[in-house]
C-alpha positions as CSV (number, residue, x, y, z in Angstrom):
1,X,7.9,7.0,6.8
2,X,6.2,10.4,6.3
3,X,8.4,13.5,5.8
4,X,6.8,14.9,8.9
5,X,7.6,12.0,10.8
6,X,11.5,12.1,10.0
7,X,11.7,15.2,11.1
8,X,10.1,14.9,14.4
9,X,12.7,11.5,15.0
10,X,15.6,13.8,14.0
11,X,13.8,16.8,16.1
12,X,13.7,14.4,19.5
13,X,17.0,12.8,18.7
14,X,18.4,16.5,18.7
15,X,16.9,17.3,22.1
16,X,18.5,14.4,23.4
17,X,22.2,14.7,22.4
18,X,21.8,18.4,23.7
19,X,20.3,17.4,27.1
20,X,23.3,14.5,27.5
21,X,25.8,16.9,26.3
22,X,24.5,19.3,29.2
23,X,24.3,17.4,31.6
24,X,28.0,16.2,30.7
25,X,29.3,20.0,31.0
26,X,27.4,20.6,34.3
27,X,27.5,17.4,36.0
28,X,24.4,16.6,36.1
29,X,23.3,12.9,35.9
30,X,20.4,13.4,35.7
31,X,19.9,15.3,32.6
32,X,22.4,13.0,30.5
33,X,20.7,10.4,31.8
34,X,17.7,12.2,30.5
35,X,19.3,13.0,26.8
36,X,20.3,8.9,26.5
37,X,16.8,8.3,27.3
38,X,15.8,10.6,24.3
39,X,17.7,9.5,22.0
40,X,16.7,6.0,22.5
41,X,13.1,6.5,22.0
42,X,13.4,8.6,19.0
43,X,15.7,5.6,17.6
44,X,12.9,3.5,18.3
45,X,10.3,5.7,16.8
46,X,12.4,5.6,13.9
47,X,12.8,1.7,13.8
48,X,8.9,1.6,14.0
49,X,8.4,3.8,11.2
50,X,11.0,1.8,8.8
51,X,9.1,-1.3,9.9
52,X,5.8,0.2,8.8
53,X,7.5,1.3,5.4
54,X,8.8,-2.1,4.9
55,X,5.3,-3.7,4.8
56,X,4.1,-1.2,2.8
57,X,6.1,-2.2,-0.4
């Protein structure tokens, strides 16, 4: 996993725990339903990459 990649996993993951923390303090749903979503794809993402690295070597 590239440097570059790491840090847009860590970047996304970010965004989500901010949106779900928001959306906790305002009562909004929506937007922590939003932040869960976020943080699940950049867990993912991050899954995929440590796949790829793990067929590399």
């Amino acid at each position: 996993m590239g440097i570059g990649d790491k840090i847009e996993n860590m970047k996304d993951d970010l965004s989500g725990k901010a949106k779900e923390g928001t959306g906790k303090a305002t009562d909004n749903e929506r937007l922590e339903a939003e932040g869960r979503t976020d943080q699940s794809k950049a867990d993912l993402k991050q899954a995929g990459e440590k796949a790829k690295d793990a067929f590399k070597n």
